[in-house]
N, C-alpha and C positions, 0 to 999 in steps of 0.2 A: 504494500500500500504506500501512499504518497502521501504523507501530513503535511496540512498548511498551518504555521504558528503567525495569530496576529497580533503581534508584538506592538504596543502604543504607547508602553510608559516613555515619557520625555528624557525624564533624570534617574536613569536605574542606579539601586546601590547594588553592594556586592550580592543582595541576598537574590533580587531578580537576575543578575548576569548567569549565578552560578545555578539559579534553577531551568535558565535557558538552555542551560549546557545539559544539564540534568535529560532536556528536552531530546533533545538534540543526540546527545553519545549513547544516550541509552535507546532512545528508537533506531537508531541506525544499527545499533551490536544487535538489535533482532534484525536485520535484512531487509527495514523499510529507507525510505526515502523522507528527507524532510526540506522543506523551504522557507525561508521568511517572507511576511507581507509586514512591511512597514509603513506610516506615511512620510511624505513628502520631507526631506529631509532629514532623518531622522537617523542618528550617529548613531551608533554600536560602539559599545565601549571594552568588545571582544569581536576578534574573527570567529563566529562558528564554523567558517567551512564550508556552508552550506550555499545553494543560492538565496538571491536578497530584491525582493519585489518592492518597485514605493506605489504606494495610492496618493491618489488626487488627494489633496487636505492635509497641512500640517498636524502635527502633535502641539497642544497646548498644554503649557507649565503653572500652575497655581503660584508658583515659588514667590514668595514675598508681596502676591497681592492680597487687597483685601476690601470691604465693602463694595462700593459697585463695578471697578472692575474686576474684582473677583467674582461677579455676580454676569458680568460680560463673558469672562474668560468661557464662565461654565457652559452657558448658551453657544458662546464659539467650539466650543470644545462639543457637545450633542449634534452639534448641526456639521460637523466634519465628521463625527462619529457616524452619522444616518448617508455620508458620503462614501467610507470608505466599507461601510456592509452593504447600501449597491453594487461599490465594484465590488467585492468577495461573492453576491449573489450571481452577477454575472462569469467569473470567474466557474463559479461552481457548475453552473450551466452547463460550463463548455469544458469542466470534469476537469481541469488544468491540476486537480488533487482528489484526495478521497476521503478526505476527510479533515476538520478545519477544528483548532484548536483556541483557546482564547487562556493562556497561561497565569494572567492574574487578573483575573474580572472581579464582578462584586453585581450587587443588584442592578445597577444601574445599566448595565450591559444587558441584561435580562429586558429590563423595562425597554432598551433603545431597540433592539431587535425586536417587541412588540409590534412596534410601528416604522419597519423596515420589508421591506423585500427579501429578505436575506430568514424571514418567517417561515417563508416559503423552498427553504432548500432542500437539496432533491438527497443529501447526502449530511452524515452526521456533523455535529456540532456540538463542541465541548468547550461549555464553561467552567474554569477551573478556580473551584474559591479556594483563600487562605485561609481556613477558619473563619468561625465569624458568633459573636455574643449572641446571646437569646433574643436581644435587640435587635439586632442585625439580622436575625433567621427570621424573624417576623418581614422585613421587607423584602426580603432573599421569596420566602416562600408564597409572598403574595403575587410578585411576580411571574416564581415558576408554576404555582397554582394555575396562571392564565393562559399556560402553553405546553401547557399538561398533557395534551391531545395529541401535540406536535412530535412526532416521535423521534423524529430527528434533531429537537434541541433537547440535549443532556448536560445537566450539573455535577459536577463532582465537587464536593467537600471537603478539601484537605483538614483533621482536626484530630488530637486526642481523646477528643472529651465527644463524642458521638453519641454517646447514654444521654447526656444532659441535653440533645438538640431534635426535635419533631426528625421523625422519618416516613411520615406518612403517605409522600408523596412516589408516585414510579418513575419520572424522571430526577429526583435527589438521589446521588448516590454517592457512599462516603468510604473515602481511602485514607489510612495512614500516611500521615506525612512522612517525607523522605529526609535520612541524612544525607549531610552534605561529607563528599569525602576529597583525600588528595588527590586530582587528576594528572598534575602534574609535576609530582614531585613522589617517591613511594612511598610508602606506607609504613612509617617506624613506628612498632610498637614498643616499650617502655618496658623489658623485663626487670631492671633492676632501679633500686632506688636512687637519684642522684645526688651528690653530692649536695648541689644547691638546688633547691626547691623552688620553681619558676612556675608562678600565678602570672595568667594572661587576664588583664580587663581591655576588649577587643568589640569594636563597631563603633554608629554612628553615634556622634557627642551629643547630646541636649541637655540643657539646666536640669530636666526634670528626672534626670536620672541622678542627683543629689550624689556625685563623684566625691565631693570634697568630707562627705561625713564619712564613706569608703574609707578615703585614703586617710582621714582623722584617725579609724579606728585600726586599720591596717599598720601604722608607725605605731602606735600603744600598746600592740598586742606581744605576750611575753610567749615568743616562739620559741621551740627547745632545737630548733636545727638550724641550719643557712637558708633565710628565704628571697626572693627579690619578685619585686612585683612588673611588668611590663603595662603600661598604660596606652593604648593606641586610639587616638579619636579621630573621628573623619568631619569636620564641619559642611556645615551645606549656609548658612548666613553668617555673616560679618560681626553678628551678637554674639554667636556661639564660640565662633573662632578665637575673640576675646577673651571670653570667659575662658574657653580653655587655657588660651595664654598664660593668663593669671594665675591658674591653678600649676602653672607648670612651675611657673614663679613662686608660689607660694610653697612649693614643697622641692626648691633646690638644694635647701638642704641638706636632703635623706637622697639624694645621688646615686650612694652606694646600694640604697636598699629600690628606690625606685629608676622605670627609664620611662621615659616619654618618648612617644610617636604622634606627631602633629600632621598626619598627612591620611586619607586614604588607601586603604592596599586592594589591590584587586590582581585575580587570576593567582602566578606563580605566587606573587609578592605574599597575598593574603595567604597562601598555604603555606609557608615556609614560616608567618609568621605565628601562625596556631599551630605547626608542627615542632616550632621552636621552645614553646611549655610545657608546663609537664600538668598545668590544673588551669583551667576555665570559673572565673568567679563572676559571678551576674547581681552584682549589691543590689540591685533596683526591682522595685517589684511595680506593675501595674494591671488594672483588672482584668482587662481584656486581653494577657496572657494566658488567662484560664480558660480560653476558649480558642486563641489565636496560637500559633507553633513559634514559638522563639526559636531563632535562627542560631541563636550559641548554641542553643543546647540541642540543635540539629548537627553541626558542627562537632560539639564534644562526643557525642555518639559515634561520628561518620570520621574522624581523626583520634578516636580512641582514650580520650585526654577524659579524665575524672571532672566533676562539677560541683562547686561552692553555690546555689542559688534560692531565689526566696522560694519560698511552697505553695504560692499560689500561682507559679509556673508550670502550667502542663502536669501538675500533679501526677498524672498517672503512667509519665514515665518511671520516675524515682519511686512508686509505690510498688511498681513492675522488676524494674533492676534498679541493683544497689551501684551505681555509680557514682557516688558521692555524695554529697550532704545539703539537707536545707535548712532554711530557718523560717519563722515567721516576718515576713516579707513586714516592713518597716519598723522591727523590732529590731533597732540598731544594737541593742547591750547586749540581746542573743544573739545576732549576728557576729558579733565580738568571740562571744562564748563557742561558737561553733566555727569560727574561721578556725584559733587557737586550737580547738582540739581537733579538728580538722587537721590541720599541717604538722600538729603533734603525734598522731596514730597516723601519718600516709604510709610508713614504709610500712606498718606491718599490716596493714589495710591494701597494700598495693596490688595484691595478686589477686585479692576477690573486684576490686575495681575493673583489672583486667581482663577476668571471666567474664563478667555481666556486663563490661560496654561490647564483648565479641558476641554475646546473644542477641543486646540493643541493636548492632551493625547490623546483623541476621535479619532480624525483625523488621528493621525499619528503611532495607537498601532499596536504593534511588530505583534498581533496574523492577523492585517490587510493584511500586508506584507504576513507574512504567507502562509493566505486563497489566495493571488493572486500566490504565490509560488504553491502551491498545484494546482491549475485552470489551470494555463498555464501547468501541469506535467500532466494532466489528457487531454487536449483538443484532 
């Protein structure tokens, strides 16, 4: 078969490049064929290899607007949207694939193929959500409620938490999320304990991830071994950029115990830099984790690395396998309590970390996802 992926995000981070690739390496090791449809313009921030289609109508960015031309944006942004699913309808027509994918949609994509041509396709169509709150399943489901009939538009669910979300409908269908793993660099796994104990805090920066009570509690904490921390942020505004700055500044002190990464990593760079740790720490906790897949702890699974993070993340990975530790998610003085014994018991902790992130990999690999991607495109 021939998959079309229509790729629209503007400003992809590292987590859309590497699930494009996800797309991409894992449908072709089964013996299909893949393409991109992009619109008008529209940079790739990785070669996939593949070929690369643009549509009529740019890509629209929200980035730093706000009341009415963000209220503009939106309406320019549906009105190229209802542009570039004409062309894909025509496309489809004339079978140029076999089947057309939509790799990180949400409701909105639902509602705009309501009232599209592209309603009408002779051939499958797969929305692909990231998880999504009880809040979010209510407008998710109202729109697939209305094309329910339509046999050829299908939903897919990426989510841990499936128990907690309606599946009432026969076009919802829900897959485990996939780890992310090293594609271009191998696979070291960790048999022995190292000498210095290397905590990664890795991805995009914002205030609201409360860094500096982290790193406040991280210098106070009475480690019995050599630890050092790696700090990596990626800014996307000129506030945030600051802020980081500050923070770098504010803890030049501790040099020896902390490093700072002020930039971005993507592709090799990002894997060399999560293969370079030996623990993944996630201090931040927000609600819509418990519904939505966090990408470290896709990462820690899919690069094998143990996990420090709050417990109202994806809960029911860590309830599943023992790969390391949580705490109650803005509970900074337990969080203290549990980094410290954390990095106090790793070594002799190390080998069952080891066993249960190699059943986690099992469990949750990319080419998994995949084969259900493919399944649901053939049924």
């Amino acid at each position: 078969m021939k998959y079309a992926i229509m790729e629209s995000v503007v400003t992809p981070g590292g987590h859309e490049i590497d699930y494009d690739r996800i797309l991409v390496e894992e449908i072709t090791s089964l013996g299909h064929e893949v393409e991109f449809y992009v619109p008008e313009g529209h940079e790739f921030k990785w070669n996939y290899g593949v070929p690369v289609h643009f549509l009529s109508g740019e890509g629209v960015s929200y980035a730093g607007a706000r009341g009415i031309k963000k209220a503009w944006l939106s309406a320019k942004r549906e009105w190229n949207r209802q542009r570039w699913y004409k062309q894909m309808f025509g496309y489809a027509l004339e079978k140029r694939f076999d089947a057309l994918i939509f790799p990180s949609a949400t409701y909105r994509y639902l509602r705009a193929v309501r009232r599209s041509s592209l309603l009408q396709s002779p051939l499958p169509i797969i929305f692909i959500i990231h998880g999504m709150t009880p809040e979010e399943s209510v407008r998710l489901f109202s729109q697939a409620e209305q094309v329910k009939d339509r046999r050829n538009i299908r939903v897919a669910v990426q989510t841990f938490a499936k128990d907690l979300l309606p599946t009432d409908l026969p076009n919802i269908h829900y897959f485990n999320p996939p780890n992310y793993i090293p594609r271009d660099i191998p696979l070291e796994v960790s048999r022995t304990s190292p000498e210095v104990l290397k905590l990664g805090f890795f991805g995009q920066y914002r205030k609201e991830k409360n860094l500096d009570s982290f790193l406040d509690i991280y210098v106070s904490c009475d480690f019995k071994r050599p630890v050092r921390l790696l700090v990596q942020g990626a800014t996307q505004t000129p506030q945030d950029g600051d802020d980081f700055e500050r923070i770098i500044k504010k803890y030049q002190a501790y040099s020896d115990r902390i490093e700072f990464w002020h930039r971005p990593l993507i592709g090799k760079e990002w894997q060399q830099g999560i293969a370079g740790v030996d623990v993944l720490v996630v201090p931040y906790a927000n609600p819509r984790y418990r519904y939505h897949t966090s990408a470290m702890l896709s990462n820690a699974i899919g690069f094998r690395k143990a996990i420090i993070i709050a417990d109202s993340i994806n809960p029911e990975v860590l309830r599943d396998y023992k790969i390391g530790a949580a705490f109650p998610g803005g509970e900074m003085d337990r969080f203290k309590m549990i980094l410290e014994q954390f990095v106090n018991t790793y070594d002799q902790k190390l080998d069952g970390y080891r066993q249960e992130l190699e059943k986690a990999s099992i469990h949750f690999a990319p080419r998994r996802l995949v084969e259900n991607i493919v399944a649901l495109a053939q049924e």
